[in-house]
N, C-alpha and C positions, 0 to 999 in steps of 0.2 A: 803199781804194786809195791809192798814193802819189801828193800834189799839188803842184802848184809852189805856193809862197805870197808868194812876192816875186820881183824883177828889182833887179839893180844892174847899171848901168853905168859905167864910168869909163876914160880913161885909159889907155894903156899904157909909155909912154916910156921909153928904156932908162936915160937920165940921172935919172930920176925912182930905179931899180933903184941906179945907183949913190952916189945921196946916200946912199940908207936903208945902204948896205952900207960906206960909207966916214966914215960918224955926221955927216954933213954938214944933217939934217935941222932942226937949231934954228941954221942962217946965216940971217942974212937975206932971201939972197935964196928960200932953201928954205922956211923958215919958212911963209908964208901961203901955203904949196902942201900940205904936209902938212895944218895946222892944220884945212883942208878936210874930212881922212878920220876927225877922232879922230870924229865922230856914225857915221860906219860903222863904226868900232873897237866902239862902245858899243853899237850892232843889233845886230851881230854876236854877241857876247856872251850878251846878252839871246835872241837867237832861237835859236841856236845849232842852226843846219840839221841834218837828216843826211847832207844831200849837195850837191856844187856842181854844177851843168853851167855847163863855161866854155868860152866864145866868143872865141876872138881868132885872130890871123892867123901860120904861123909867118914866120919871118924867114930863109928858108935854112938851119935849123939843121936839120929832119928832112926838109924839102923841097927839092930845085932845078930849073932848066928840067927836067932829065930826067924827072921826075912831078911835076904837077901838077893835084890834086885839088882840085873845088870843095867840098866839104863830105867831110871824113874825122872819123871820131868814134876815140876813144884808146877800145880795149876792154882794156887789160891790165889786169896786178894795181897797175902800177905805171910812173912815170915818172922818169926823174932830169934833174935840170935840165941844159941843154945847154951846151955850149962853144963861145960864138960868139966866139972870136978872142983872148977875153982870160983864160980861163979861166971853168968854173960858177961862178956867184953861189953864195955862202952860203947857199943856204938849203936845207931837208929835200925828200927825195923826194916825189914826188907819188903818195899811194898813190891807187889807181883803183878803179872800180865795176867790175866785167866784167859783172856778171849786169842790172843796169840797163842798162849804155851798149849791151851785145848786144841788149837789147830793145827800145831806140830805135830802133836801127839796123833790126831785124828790122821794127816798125814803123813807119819811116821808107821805107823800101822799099816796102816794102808800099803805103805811102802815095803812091806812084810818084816819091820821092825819089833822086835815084842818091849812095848814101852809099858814104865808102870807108871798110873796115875797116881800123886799123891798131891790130896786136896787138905792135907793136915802135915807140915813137920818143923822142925826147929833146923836152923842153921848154922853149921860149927864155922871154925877158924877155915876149914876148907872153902867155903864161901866170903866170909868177913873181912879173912886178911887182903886177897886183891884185892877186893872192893878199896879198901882204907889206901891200900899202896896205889892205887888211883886218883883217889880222892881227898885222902886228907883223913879226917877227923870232924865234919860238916855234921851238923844238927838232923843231916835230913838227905838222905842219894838224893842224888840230883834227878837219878832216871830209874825209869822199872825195873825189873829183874826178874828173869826167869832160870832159877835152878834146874840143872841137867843134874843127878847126880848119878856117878857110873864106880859099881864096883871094882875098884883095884886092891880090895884089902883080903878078902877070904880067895882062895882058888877054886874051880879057876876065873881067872879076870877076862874081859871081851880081847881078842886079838887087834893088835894094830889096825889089820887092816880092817875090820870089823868096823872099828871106831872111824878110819877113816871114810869109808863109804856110807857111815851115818849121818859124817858130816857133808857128806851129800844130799841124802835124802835131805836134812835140816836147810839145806839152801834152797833145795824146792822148793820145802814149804814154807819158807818164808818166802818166795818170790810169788808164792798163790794165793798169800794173804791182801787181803782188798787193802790196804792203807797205805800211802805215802812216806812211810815212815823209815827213819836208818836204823839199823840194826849193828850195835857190836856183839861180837863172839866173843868170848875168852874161854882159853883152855888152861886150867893150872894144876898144880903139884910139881914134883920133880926140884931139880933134875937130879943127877946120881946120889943116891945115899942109902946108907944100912943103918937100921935103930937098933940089928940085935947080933947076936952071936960074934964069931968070932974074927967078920968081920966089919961089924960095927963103927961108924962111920968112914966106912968107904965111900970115894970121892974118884972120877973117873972125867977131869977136864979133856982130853982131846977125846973121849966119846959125846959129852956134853956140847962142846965145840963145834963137832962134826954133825950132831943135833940139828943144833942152829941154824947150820948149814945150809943142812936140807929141807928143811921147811921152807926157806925160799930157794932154793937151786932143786932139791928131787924129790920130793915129798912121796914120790910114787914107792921109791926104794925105801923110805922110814917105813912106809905099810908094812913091808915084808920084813919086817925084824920078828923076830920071834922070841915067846916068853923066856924061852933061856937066857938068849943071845940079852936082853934087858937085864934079868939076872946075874949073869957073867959081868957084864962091862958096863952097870947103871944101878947095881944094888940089888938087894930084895925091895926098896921101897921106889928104885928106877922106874917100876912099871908102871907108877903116874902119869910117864910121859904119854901115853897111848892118847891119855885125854888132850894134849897137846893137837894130837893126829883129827881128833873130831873139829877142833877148831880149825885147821889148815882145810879139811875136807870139804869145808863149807865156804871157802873162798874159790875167787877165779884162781885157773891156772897162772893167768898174767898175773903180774902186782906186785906189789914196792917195797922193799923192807924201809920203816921209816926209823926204828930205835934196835938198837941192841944193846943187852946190860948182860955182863956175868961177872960173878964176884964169889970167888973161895976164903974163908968160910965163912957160914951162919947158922950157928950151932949141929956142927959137924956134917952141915949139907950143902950144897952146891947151889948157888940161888942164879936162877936165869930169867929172862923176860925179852923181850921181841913186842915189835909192832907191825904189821903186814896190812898195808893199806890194797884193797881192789884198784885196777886199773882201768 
């Protein structure tokens, strides 16, 4: 059967999408933010998945008030990056699983999930950017991909633990899926930042920190955070991290931390990233 064998989280930023794209990655102030991803450049490589399931949130580019889905999974052949205002990023199409992501989904349901199918959408920087801080800048992903996307932007957002026991259900059904295949997870957004009011980028490293933390030491107690408790001590736009939670959910209990990156700032947010290998 096909397994997941690791979890990466990191990051999503759109400014982070625009250094890589405008060669701004070796300035200084960019420099010690990249320097962070070359040990997941060099996993990657090495492990070289057959497939991705990625976690992150869109940004109005496939969604607006008018739907808004808390957990939608991409089942196409394929996705093309969006145009959020300034034109697509450079980078290649996202080709898709259909036959996996349908059977999550079939099995996510089932699992008394309410998933939405979406067999049409475009893909923002919430998708794009990890891929690339993985990757590079390559002609072509090297593996599939299957978008998860979960509401963290309109209220209310799925609870921690919500997210986290999806990412249970999600290792199910990938361990019922017939194929021999390895599976990476990624969870991304975060970690603490505010885009508005009056406190406007707030930055919260020993919660960020303690984050980390627990995603390998007690991931049981990250569930139980509560939408405040994000709020308070990770921002109005902290509550990315939940999507963090799906990823962890879908690993073994046991397992390895193999990378850790945190680096203050990037444009006026808090950029983190983790590797957690199954054991």
């Amino acid at each position: 059967m096909a397994k997941i064998i690791a979890g990466v989280a990191t990051s999503h930023i759109p400014a982070v999408g625009a250094a890589l794209d405008l060669g701004k990655t070796e300035e200084p102030y960019w420099q010690p933010v990249f320097k962070g991803y070359e040990k997941a450049k060099e996993w990657f490589k090495e492990t070289k998945p057959d497939a991705i399931i990625l976690i992150y949130n869109d940004h109005a580019s496939a969604f607006s008030l008018e739907m808004i889905p808390t957990f939608a999974i991409g089942c196409a052949d394929q996705f093309a990056p969006a145009d959020e205002g300034w034109g697509p990023r450079p980078v290649p199409v996202v080709h898709g699983y259909p036959e996996l992501a349908w059977h999550i989904a079939q099995s996510t349901i089932l699992d008394e999930f309410d998933m939405t199918i979406i067999n049409k959408m475009d893909v923002d920087h919430g998708l794009t950017v990890p891929l690339s801080l993985m990757f590079g800048q390559p002609t072509e992903w090297p593996c599939k991909v299957i978008p998860l996307a979960v509401n963290v932007v309109q209220y209310p957002p799925p609870t921690g633990n919500r997210c986290y026991n999806l990412g249970k259900a999600i290792q199910r059904a990938v361990e019922s899926f017939e194929s021999n295949e390895r599976i990476v997870i990624m969870g991304t957004g975060g970690m603490s930042h505010q885009l508005q009011g009056p406190r406007a980028g707030f930055i919260n490293s020993a919660f960020d920190k303690a984050f980390l933390d627990g995603l390998t030491q007690d991931p049981d107690a990250l569930a139980k955070i509560s939408h405040l408790t994000y709020v308070q001590e990770a921002g109005s736009e902290g509550i990315e991290l939940v999507m963090w939670l799906i990823m962890r959910g879908a690993l073994n209990q046991d397992l390895k931390e193999v990378h850790r990156h945190y680096h203050v700032p990037a444009s006026n947010t808090a950029v983190g990233h983790i590797i957690l290998e199954n054991v």
